[in-house]
N, C-alpha and C positions, 0 to 999 in steps of 0.2 A: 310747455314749449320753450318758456323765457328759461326757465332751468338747462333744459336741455343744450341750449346755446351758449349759456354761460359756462358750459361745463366742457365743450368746445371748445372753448377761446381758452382756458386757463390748461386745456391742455398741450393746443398748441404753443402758447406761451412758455409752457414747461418744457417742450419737447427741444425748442429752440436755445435754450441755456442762456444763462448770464453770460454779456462780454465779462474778459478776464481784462483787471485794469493794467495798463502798460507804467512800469514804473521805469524812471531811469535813474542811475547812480549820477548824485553830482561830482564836478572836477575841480578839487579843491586845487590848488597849486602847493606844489612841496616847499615847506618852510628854508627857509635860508638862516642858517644857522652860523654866526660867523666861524672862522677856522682861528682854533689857539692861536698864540703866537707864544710856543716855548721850544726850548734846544735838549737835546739829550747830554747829559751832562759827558764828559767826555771823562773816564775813570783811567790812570797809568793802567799799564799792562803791567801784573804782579812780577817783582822779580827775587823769586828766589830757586834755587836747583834740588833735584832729587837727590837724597842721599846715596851714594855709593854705597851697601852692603856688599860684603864677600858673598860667594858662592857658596850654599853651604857644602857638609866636604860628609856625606853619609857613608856609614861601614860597607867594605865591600858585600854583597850576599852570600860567599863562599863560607860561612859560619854553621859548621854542623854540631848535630846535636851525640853528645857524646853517649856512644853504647854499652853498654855493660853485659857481662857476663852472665846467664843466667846463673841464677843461686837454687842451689839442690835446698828441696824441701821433704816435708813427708807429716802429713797428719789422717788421722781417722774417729771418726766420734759416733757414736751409736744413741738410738732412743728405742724403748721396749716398752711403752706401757697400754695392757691386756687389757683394764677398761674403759682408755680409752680408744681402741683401737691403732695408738700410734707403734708403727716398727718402723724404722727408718734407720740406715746405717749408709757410710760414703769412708771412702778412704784414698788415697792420690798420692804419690809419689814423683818425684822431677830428679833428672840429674842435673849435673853442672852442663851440659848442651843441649837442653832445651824439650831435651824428651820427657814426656808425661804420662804417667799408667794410672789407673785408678778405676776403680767401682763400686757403683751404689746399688741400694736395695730398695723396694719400698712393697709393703704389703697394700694389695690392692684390696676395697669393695667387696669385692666377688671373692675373697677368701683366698685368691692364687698373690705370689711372691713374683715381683717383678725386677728381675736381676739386668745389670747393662754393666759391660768392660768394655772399658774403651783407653787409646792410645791417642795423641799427641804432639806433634814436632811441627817442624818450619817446612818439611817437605812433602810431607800425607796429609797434615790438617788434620781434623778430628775424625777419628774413627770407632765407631761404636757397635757392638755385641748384646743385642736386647734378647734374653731370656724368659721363659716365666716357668716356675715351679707349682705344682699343685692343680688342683682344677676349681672351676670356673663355679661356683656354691649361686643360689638365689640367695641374697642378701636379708637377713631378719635381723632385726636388731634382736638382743637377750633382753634390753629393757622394758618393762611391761609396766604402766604403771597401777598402783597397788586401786583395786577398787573397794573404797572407802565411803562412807553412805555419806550423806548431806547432811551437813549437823542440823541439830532441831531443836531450837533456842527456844525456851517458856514464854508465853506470851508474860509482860510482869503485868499484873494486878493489883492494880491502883484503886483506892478507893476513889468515891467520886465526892467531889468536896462537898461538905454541906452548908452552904454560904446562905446565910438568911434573907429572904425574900424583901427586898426595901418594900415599906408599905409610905406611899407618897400619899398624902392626901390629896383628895380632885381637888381643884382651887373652883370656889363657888363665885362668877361671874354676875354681875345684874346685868338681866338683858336691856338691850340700849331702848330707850324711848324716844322715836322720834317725832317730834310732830307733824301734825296733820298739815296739808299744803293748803293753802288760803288762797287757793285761785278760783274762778266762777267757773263753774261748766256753763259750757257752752248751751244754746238753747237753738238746737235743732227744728226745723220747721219739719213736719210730717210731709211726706212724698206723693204726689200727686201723680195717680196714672192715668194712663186716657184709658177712656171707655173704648171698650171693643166695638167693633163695625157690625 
């Protein structure tokens, strides 16, 4: 019962909480700190002037860039070579105002000849004539390579060394003698059981 009651009171005791304690900030007063006593120093005002530079005096913009006459040309160069599949040929001509002819060739992949003529000037722009000669082959190369067997190296045949077997002697040890320990055995008293009921 005294438990019981006790057990009561410290709950109610619990249930009711600690006051929380009330702190207050103290009011120190603000230090007084005396005020300098200095001047700012009083500096002339600088006296010197900006220099006067001229304007500068830049080239008018009206400066063109001087044009020239086109110059009549004329080359043509060729390549033919059958293992490696290269044909390629181009040739071009210009006169003195600007007109251009020329056409190239190129052997295609697929075995067909791809021919283009095309024209030139300041007022058509490029104008181009794509041809093709021949028909259209599935590609195989001619190259095959050669089936050659795996070469087949002799194994070499070494003899095996004949290195004579060291012959070590055992090394003959005496085995250690230690002595006997010189302490007393103990002398146990015989056990004593109780007699059964």
């Amino acid at each position: 019962m005294k438990v019981f009651i006790l057990a009561a009171l410290v709950a109610v005791v619990a249930s009711q909480g600690y006051p929380k304690p009330q702190y207050t900030t103290p009011a120190y007063p603000a230090p007084a700190y005396p005020t300098p006593a200095y001047k700012a120093p009083a500096y002339p005002a600088p006296a010197y002037k900006a220099p006067a530079y001229p304007a500068p005096a830049y080239p008018s913009p009206s400066y063109k860039t001087p044009e020239y006459a086109p110059m009549p040309y004329s080359f043509a160069w060729n390549v033919k070579d059958d293992p490696s599949y290269n044909d390629y040929a181009h040739q071009e001509t210009a006169d003195d105002k600007g007109y251009v002819t020329g056409s190239y060739r190129t052997l295609l992949p697929d075995g067909r000849t791809q021919i283009v003529n095309y024209k030139a000037d300041d007022y058509t722009g490029y104008v181009a004539d794509v041809k093709y000669e021949g028909e259209a082959k599935e590609y195989k190369p001619a190259y095959k390579p050669a089936g050659y067997p795996s070469p087949a190296y002799p194994s070499p045949a070494y003899p095996s060394p004949a290195y004579p077997s060291p012959a070590y002697p055992s090394p003959a040890y005496p085995s250690p003698a230690y002595p006997a320990p010189k302490y007393p055995s103990p002398a146990y008293p015989a056990p004593k059981y109780p007699t059964k009921y």
